[in-house]
C-alpha positions as CSV (number, residue, x, y, z in Angstrom):
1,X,34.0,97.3,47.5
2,X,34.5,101.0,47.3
3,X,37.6,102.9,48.9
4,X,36.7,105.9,50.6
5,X,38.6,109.0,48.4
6,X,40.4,110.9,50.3
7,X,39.5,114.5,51.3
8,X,41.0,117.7,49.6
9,X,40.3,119.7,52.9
10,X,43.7,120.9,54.7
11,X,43.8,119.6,57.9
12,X,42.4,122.1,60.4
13,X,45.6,124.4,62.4
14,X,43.3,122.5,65.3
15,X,44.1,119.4,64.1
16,X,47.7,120.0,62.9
17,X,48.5,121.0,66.7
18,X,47.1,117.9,68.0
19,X,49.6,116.1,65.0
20,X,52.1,118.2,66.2
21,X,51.6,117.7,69.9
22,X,51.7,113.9,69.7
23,X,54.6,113.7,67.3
24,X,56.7,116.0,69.9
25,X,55.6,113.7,72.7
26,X,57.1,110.5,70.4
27,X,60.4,112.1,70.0
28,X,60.9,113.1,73.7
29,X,59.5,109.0,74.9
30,X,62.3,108.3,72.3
31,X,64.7,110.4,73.5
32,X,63.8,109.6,77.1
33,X,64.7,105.8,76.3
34,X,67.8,106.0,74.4
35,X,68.9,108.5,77.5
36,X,67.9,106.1,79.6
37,X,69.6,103.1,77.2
38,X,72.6,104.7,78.1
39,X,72.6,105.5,81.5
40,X,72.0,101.3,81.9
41,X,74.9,101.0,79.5
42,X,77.3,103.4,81.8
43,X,76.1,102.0,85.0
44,X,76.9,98.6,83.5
45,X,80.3,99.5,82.4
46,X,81.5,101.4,86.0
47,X,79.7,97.8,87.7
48,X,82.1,96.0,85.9
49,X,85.7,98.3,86.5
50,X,87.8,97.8,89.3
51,X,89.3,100.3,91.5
52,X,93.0,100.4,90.1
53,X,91.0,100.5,86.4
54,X,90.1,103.6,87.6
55,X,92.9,105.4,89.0
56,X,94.6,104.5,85.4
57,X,92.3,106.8,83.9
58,X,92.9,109.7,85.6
59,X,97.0,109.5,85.6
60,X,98.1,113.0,85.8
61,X,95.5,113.9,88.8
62,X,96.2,115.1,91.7
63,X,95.3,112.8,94.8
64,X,95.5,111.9,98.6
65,X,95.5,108.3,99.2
66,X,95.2,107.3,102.9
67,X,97.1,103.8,103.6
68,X,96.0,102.6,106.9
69,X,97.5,106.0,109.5
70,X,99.5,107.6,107.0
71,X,98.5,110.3,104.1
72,X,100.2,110.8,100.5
73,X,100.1,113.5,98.5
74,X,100.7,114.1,94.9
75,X,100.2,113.5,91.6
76,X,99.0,109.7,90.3
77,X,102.1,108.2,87.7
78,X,100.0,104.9,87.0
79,X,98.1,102.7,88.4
80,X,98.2,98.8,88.5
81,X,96.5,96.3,89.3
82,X,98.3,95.9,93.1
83,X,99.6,99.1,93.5
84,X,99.4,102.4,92.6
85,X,102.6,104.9,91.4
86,X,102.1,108.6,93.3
87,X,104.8,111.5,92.7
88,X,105.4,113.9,95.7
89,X,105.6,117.0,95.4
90,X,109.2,116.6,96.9
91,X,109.5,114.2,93.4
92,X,109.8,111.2,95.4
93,X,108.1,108.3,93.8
94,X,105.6,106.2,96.2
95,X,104.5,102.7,95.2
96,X,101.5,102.5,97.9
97,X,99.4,99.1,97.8
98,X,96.0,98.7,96.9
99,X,94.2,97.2,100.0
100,X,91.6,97.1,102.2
101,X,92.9,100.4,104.2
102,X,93.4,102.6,101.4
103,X,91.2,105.4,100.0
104,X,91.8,107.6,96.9
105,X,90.5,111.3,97.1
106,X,90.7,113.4,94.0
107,X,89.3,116.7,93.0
108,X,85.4,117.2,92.9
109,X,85.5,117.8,89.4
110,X,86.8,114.6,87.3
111,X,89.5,115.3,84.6
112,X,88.9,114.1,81.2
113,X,89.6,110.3,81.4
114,X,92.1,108.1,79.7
115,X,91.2,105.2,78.2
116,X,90.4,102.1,79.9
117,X,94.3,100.9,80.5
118,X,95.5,98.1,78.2
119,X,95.3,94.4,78.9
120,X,99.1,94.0,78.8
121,X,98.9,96.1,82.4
122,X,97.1,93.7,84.3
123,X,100.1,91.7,84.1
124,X,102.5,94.0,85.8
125,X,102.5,93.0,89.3
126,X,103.8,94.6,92.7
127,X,106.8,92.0,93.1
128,X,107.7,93.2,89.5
129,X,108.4,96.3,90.0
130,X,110.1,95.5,93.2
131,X,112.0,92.8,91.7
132,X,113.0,96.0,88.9
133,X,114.0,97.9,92.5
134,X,116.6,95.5,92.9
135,X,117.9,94.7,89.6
136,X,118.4,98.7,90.0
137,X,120.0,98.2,93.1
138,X,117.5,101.6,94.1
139,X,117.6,102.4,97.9
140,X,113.9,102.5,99.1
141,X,112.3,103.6,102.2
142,X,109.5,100.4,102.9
143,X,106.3,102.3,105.3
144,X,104.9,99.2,107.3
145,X,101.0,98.9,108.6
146,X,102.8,98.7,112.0
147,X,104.2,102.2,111.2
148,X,107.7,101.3,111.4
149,X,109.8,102.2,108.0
150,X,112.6,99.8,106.9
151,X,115.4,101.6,104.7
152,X,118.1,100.0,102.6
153,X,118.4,98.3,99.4
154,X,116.1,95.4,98.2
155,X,118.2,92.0,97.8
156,X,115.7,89.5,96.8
157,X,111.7,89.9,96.0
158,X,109.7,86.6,96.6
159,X,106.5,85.4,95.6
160,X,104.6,87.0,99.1
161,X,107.7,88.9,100.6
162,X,111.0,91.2,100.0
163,X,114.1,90.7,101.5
164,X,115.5,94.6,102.9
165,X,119.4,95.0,103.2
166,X,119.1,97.6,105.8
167,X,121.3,100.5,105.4
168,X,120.8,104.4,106.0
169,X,119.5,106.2,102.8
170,X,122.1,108.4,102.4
171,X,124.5,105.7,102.0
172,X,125.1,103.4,99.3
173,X,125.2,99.6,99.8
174,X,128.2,98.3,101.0
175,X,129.0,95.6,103.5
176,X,130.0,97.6,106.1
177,X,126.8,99.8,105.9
178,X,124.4,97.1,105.9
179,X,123.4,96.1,109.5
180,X,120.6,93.8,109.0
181,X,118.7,91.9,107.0
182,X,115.1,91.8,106.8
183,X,112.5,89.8,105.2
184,X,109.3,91.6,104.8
185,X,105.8,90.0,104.0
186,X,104.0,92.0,101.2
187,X,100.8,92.4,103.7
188,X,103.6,94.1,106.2
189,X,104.0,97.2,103.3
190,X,101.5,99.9,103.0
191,X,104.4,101.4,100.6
192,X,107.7,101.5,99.0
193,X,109.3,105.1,98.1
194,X,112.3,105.7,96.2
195,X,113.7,108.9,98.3
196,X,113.9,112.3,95.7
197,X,117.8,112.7,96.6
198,X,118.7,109.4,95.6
199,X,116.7,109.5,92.0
């Protein structure tokens, strides 16, 4: 059998447009998919990250986070997987629960993200830092879902609840200042702030 030879003619400019035409076409269907690859890839990744996951990523943002009737303002410190750690512009520190009355909003453009937070985070838990609170002997200001506030000094942090020695802020803890104690479930706290003046 014979092979046909091949033709010395140039392709026609004709011809070379239609080449040209269909080879463009490939590229952008290529394109189109590997855009669209990694759309399904992003999508997949936000489906699978969790709300406090993603105010960890934008620590240093400013925010308002309603908690059931009350409004915070200020800038986000960290984000865990309970609670999350807002400074005031006054510079006290708020430790306001995640929950199912509390909304995040941030500015319309998103800052550069951090990294997705490390795996050793997950592990630091709201009766953690509250247990820290007390070890630190810090007076706090606890805002309830009831709106009522309790102020003192936490005396004991257990596995669903704190214990409150109630005092005013402005004084320290001392017997004589203390006139209750309270025991406080952690579904009762919207937050815990550690007061500017006393930091």
């Amino acid at each position: 059998m014979h092979e046909p030879e091949e033709s010395d003619e140039p392709t026609s400019p004709a011809m070379r447009r239609v080449f040209d035409e269909l080879e463009a076409e490939f590229e952008a269907g290529l394109r189109r998919e590997a855009d669209q690859e990694s759309m399904a890839a992003a999508r997949a990744e936000l489906g699978a990250t969790v709300l406090w996951e993603q105010l960890a990523r934008r620590v240093g943002s400013d925010t308002v986070v309603l908690a059931g009737p009350r409004a915070f303002r200020g800038t986000v410190v960290a984000s865990y997987p309970k609670f999350l750690v807002l400074r005031g512009a006054d510079g006290a520190e708020h430790l306001i629960r995640h929950g199912t009355a509390v909304s995040f909003a941030l500015a319309p453009e998103p800052p550069s993200l951090r990294p997705t937070p490390a795996a050793t985070t997950r592990r630091y838990q709201f009766a953690l830092a509250l247990r820290e609170l007390a070890r630190r002997r810090e007076p706090i200001r606890a805002l309830l879902a009831d709106g009522t506030n309790c102020d003192g000094t936490i005396e004991a942090v257990g596995s669903d609840y704190l214990e409150v020695a109630e005092h005013d802020l402005g004084e320290a803890r001392r017997r004589g200042a203390v006139r209750a104690r309270r025991f406080i479930s952690f579904a009762a706290v919207i937050a815990v702030t550690l007061p500017q003046e006393r930091r």
